[in-house]
C-alpha positions, 0 to 999 in steps of 0.5 A, a space after each residue: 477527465 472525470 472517473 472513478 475507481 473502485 479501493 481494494 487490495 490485492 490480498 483481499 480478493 477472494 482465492 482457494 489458497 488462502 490469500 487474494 493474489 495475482 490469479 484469476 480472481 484478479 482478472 475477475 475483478 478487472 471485468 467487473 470494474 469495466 462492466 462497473 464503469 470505473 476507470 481506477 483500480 486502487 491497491 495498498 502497497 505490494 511490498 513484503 508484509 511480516 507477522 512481527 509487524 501484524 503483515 502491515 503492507 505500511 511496514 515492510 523490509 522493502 520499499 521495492 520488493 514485492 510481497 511474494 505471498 500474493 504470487 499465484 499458484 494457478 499462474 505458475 501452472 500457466 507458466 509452467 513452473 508447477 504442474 497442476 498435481 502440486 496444487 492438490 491437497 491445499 488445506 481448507 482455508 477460511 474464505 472471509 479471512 486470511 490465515 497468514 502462518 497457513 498461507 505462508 507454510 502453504 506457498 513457501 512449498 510451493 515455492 521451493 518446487 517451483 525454485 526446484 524445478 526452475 533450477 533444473 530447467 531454468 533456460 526456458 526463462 533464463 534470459 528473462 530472469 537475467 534481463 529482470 535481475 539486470 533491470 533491477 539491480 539497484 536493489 534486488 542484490 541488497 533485497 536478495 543478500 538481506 532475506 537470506 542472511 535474516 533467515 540465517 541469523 534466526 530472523 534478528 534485526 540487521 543490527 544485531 548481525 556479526 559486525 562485519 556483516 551488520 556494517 556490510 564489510 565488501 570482503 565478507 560480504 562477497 564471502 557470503 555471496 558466493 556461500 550461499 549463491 543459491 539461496 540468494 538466487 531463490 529470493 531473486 527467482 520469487 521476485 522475478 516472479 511476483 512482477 511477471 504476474 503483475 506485469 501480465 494483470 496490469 497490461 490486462 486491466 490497463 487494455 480494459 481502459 483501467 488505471 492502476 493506482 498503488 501507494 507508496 509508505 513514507 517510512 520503511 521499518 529499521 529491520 529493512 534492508 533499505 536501513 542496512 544497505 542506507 544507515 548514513 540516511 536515517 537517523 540511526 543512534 548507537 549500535 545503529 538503532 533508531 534514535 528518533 522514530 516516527 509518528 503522528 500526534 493525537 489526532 482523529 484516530 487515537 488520543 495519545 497519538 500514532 507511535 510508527 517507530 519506524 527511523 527518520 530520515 536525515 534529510 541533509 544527507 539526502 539533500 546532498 544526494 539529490 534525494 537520488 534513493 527517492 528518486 529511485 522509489 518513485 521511479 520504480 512504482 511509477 513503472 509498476 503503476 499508473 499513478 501513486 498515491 504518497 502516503 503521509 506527505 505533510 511528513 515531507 514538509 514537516 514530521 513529527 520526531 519522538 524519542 525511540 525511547 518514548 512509549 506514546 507520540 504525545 511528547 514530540 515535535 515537529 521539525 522542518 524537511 526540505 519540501 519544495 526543494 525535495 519535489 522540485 528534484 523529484 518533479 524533473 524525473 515523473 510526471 506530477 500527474 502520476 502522483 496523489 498526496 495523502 494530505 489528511 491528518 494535521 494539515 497547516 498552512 506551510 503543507 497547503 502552500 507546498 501541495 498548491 505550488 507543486 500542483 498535485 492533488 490531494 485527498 478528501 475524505 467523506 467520513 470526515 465531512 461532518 465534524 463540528 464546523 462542517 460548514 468549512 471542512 474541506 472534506 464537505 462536499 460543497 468545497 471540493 476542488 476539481 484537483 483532489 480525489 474524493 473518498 468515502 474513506 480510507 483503508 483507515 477508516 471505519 466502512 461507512 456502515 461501521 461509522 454510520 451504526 457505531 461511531 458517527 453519534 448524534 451529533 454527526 447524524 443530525 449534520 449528514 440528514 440535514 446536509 442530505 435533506 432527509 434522514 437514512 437508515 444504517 443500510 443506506 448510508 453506503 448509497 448516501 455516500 456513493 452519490 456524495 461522492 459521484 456528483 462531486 466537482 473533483 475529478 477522481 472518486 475512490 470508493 473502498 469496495 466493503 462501501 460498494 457492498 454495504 459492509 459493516 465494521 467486520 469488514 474494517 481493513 485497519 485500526 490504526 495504532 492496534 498491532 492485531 486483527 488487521 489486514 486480514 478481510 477478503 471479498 467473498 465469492 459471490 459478492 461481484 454480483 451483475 446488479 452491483 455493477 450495473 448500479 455503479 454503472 449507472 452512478 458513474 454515467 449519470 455523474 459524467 465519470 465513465 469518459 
């Protein structure tokens, strides 16, 4: 089936308390991506984000927890664990922007009224709360253990913790379970309630006709309790710190490299485990969502090890991982239709062989269409497969207004006027691209929703390998206007993409 879909985080949509969340705004926009005419709805991953990382969803201390700022005040009305007055007085927060200490002050009260509260009356949803712990417990114990205890020892990194904890010592451990019981059960109460949320939005946007697409980070961060809870699987040194980081060499976006710093894994340990902590991430966010996109995935046949020491990824090296052996594994648990392979980046023979044998499909990106050698990209429209999903650009990239006015040069303008035909001018550069993308063979389109409208570099989600400025763009009131529905409406019926 040919469809299309619209890109646009959680966080970005437009919301009185600061942030997007699960709320009404949510529901919003499912309606409109219907009267659109799309059929995919793509997030960023909903994992915990953190100022000491620039609130990355790419960089989290969890790779299955969710990110309880985007809880809904207006839901926990609904659901009775706040009443409506406690949502009065919210400060006056920045509508294009999020102000993230103000939002998380925000919430974090709300929070604790609502745990509050939940304590005092918990019954009414006792059982549920008991059935999603159950459900859960292969991680929300750690997830649980490892925020309160981070709050406890002033927000140090697990390995900088007493020993006994640092190393997860049983008899301490259950010392600290039992002191601070109700701490932990609030970090499993917030959890409990950011996926009741999203459960309730995507059985909505689902019953639209809509797919939920998510996106699954290769790395977690060391200061994760992943790391803690798992430290034999990454490649952890003295003291238990990084010894090899993560990171990409120079490439499209950066000339000295991308420098992650985020632990490798030792992919012999996971091998000798059926990569069974794998299996359970993936497994895990194919019941969150539809499909999931697997970012960095030539990091799967091959990652590129720097020195923790190192201050730029320029001098590393490529090592080989057990790819096909990996998703052979991973392939007898989920469905290979619920996975897409971000293949972008320094893409060799060995990690198009692995995409073609496991028969996933991969991405193509417009913004890189006109290179030199456009004629052979496999990003030019003309050489698309029907198995890849086409995107004007990434969360990444620049908008393509922002790339057509500040970045694309001569060079790549004269290449895109001749590969349309004719020239454009800046403002309908998103239309241009649109079009590309619609008539394309592949069978799945992704458009960044600041490309539906138009917007400029201001809108720019991410600029890889800067620490600040990013995340932090949201969709305005207003901008879901009917006509931009109807426009994409037609595109997706003309290019046979509304099913």
């Amino acid at each position: 089936m040919r469809t299309s879909g619209i890109l646009l985080h959680i966080s970005s949509l437009p919301s009185r308390f600061g942030i997007g969340d699960l709320g009404p705004e949510a529901y919003r926009f499912a309606d409109f991506l219907r009267r659109a005419g799309q059929r995919c709805w793509q997030v960023l991953p909903l994992c915990p984000t953190d100022a000491i990382h620039g609130n990355s969803p790419y960089n989290s201390d969890s790779a299955f927890a969710g990110n309880v700022l985007l809880i809904s005040p207006e839901e926990m009305v609904q659901e009775g664990l706040l009443k409506a007055g406690d949502l009065r007085g919210a400060p006056s927060f920045p509508e294009g922007d999020i102000d993230y200490p103000a939002v998380i002050a925000y919430k974090q009260n709300l929070f604790s009224k609502a745990f509050e509260d939940f304590r005092k009356a918990g019954r009414k949803y006792g059982d549920d709360f008991g059935a999603f712990c159950d459900d859960n417990a292969g991680w929300i114990d750690d997830h649980a253990l490892f925020m309160t205890l981070k709050r406890r020892e002033q927000g140090r990194a697990w390995n900088e913790w007493p020993r006994p904890i640092r190393d997860r010592t049983p008899a301490v451990l259950k010392e600290v379970k039992i002191k601070f019981a109700e701490e932990i059960r609030r970090e499993k109460f917030l959890q409990f309630v950011f996926y009741r949320q999203w459960k309730a939005l995507k059985e909505h946007v689902n019953a639209l006709g809509i797919q939920v697409i998510g996106d699954l980070p290769i790395y977690v961060h060391h200061d994760s309790a992943d790391v803690w809870r798992h430290p034999e699987c990454f490649m952890l040194g003295r003291n238990k710190r990084p010894a090899s980081v993560a990171g990409v060499p120079p490439d499209y976006f950066s000339k000295t490299g991308q420098l992650w710093g985020n632990p490798l894994y030792r992919w012999d340990v996971l091998k000798k485990r059926r990569y069974r902590w794998w299996v359970d991430r993936i497994v895990h966010n194919l019941r969150r969502f539809d499909r999931v996109r697997i970012d960095h995935f030539r990091g799967f046949v091959a990652f590129w090890q720097v020195s923790s020491r190192a201050r730029t990824a320029i001098h590393g090296k490529w090592v080989k991982a057990p790819a096909e052996d990996f998703f052979t594994t991973m392939l007898n648990r989920v469905p290979r239709e619920g996975l897409i392979a971000e293949d972008l980046g320094f893409i060799t023979a060995d990690v198009t062989q692995v995409l073609e044998k496991i028969g996933v499909p991969g991405m193509r990106v417009l913004l890189f269409a006109f290179e030199e050698g456009m004629a052979q990209s496999p990003h030019a429209p003309h050489n698309h497969i029907r198995n890849c999903v086409v995107y004007t650009g990434t969360h990444d990239n620049n908008t393509v207004r922002g790339w057509f006015e500040n970045e694309a040069g001569r060079d790549r303008k004269r290449r895109l006027f001749c590969y349309l035909g004719k020239r454009i001018r800046s403002g309908e550069a998103h239309h241009a691209f649109i079009r590309l993308a619609m008539m394309s063979v592949a069978e799945t389109v992704i458009i960044p929703m600041q490309d539906v409208l138009g917007l400029g570099e201001e809108a720019r989600m991410n600029l890889p390998s800067t620490r600040t400025g990013n995340w932090q763009w949201r969709l305005s009131r207003g901008q879901l206007k009917s006509s931009v529905a109807r426009e994409l409406n037609i595109l997706a019926s003309s290019y046979g993409r509304c099913g």
